[in-house]
C-alpha positions, 0 to 999 in steps of 0.5 A, spaced: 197 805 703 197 812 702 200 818 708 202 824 707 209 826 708 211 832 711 218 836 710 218 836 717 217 830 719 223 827 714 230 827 717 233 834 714 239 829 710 233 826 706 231 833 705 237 835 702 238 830 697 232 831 695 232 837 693 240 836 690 236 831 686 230 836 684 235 841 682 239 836 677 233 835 674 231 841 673 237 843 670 236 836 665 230 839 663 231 845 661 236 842 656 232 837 653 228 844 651 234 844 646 238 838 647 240 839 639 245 844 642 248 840 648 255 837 647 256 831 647 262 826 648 265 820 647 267 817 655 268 810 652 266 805 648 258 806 647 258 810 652 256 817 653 258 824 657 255 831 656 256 838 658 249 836 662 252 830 666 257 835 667 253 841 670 247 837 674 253 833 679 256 840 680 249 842 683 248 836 687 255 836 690 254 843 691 247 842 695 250 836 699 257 838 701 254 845 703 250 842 708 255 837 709 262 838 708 265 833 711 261 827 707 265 823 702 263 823 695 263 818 690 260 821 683 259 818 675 264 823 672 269 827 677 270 820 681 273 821 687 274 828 689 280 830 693 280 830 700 273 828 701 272 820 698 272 814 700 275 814 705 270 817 709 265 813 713 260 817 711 259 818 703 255 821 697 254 816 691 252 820 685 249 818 678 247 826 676 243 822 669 242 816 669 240 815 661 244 820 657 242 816 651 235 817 653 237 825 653 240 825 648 235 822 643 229 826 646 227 821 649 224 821 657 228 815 660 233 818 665 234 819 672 238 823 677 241 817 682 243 819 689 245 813 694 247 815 702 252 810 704 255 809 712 261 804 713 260 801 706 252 800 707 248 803 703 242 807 708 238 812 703 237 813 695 233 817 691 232 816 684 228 822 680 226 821 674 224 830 672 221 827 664 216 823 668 215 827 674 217 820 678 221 821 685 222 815 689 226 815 696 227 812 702 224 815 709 227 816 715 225 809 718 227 805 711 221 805 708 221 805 700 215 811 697 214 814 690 211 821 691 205 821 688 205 829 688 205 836 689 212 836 686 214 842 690 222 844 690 223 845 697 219 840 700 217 833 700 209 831 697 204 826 699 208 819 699 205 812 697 208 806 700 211 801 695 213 795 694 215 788 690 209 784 686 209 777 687 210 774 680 206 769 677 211 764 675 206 763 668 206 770 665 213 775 668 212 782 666 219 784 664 223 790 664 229 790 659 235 795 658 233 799 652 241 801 651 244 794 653 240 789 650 243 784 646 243 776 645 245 775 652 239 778 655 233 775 650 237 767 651 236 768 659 228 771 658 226 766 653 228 761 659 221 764 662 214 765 660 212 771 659 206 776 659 209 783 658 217 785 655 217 793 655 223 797 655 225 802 660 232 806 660 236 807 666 234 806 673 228 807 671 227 799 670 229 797 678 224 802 680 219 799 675 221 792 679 220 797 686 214 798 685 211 792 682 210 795 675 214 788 673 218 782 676 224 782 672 229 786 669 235 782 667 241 784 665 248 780 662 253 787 662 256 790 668 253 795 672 256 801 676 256 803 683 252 809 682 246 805 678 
């Protein structure tokens, strides 16, 4: 099921985020033209941070606390920030890329993640993914969407309804992390019959479940609020 999806029939909240998360990318972007120059620093073991990370979460917490200032907000690489955290019964949770690997090795598997969470319960998400012209989100009445075009900064395209596949027990389609996969990860899958294992970075691999572009997307390692 296919419907058109007008910015004035979204709640000008998801508006909003969408386009913080449509302004990242376009920060993202316009760096992976030059993604050679980026710095890039060590935050911890195999993991990554750079100037890009940096600048796409000043955006987005620019954008969502100017039309709302008095929400949390709970971001990758400023933590909690003074005066506006956790605390809050309304909060903005922040990955500004999701994938910094993936972006630093030119490759196009990184997204900008933004969650909106009341009382502790996560309500709307968005996940942008601007290399591969992918936004996914979740409307007003709940709805799960993939928009499926014009991509216009201000305002939202045409949506298309999404949801899980039904798997066949006797060919999964998995979907596994580029970055994190180790002998965990391939003992579990071997414990199935699979059709198809692919590789996807970043928050990509959960939208791919999502969308029902594969059924399972096993992962052995930690994961983070913000993914």
């Amino acid at each position: 099921l296919i419907h058109t999806v007008m910015s004035s029939n979204i709640h000008p909240m998801l508006n909003v985020a969408i386009k913080a998360a449509r302004a990242a990318g376009a920060i993202i972007n316009r760096a992976a033209l030059d993604v050679e120059s980026v710095r890039v620093s060590t935050k911890q073991t195999n993991d990554f941070v750079t100037e890009i990370d940096q600048a796409a979460e000043e955006s987005i917490i620019e954008t969502l606390l100017t039309a709302y200032p008095d929400h949390g907000i709970q971001a990758e690489e400023s933590g909690v920030q003074s005066g506006r955290g956790r605390d809050k019964d309304f909060v903005w949770i922040i990955d500004p890329l999701d994938g910094t690997k993936e972006f630093v090795q030119r490759r196009g598997d990184f997204t900008v993640n933004i969650a909106y969470v009341v009382n502790g319960v996560p309500i709307r998400g968005i996940v942008y993914a601007p290399a591969k012209q992918r936004l996914f989100y979740t409307d007003a009445q709940g709805q799960s969407l993939e928009e499926t075009g014009p991509f216009e900064m201000e305002k939202i395209g045409v949506g298309q309804n999404i949801s899980v596949a039904v798997p066949n027990p006797d060919g999964l389609r998995v979907v596994a992390s580029k970055s994190h996969r180790d002998q965990t990860t391939d003992a579990y899958i071997a414990k199935y019959k699979v059709s198809d294992l692919k590789s996807a970075g970043s928050s990509l691999k959960f939208c791919l479940i999502a969308t029902g572009e594969a059924d399972l997307y096993p992962r052995a390692g930690r994961t983070m609020e913000w993914d």
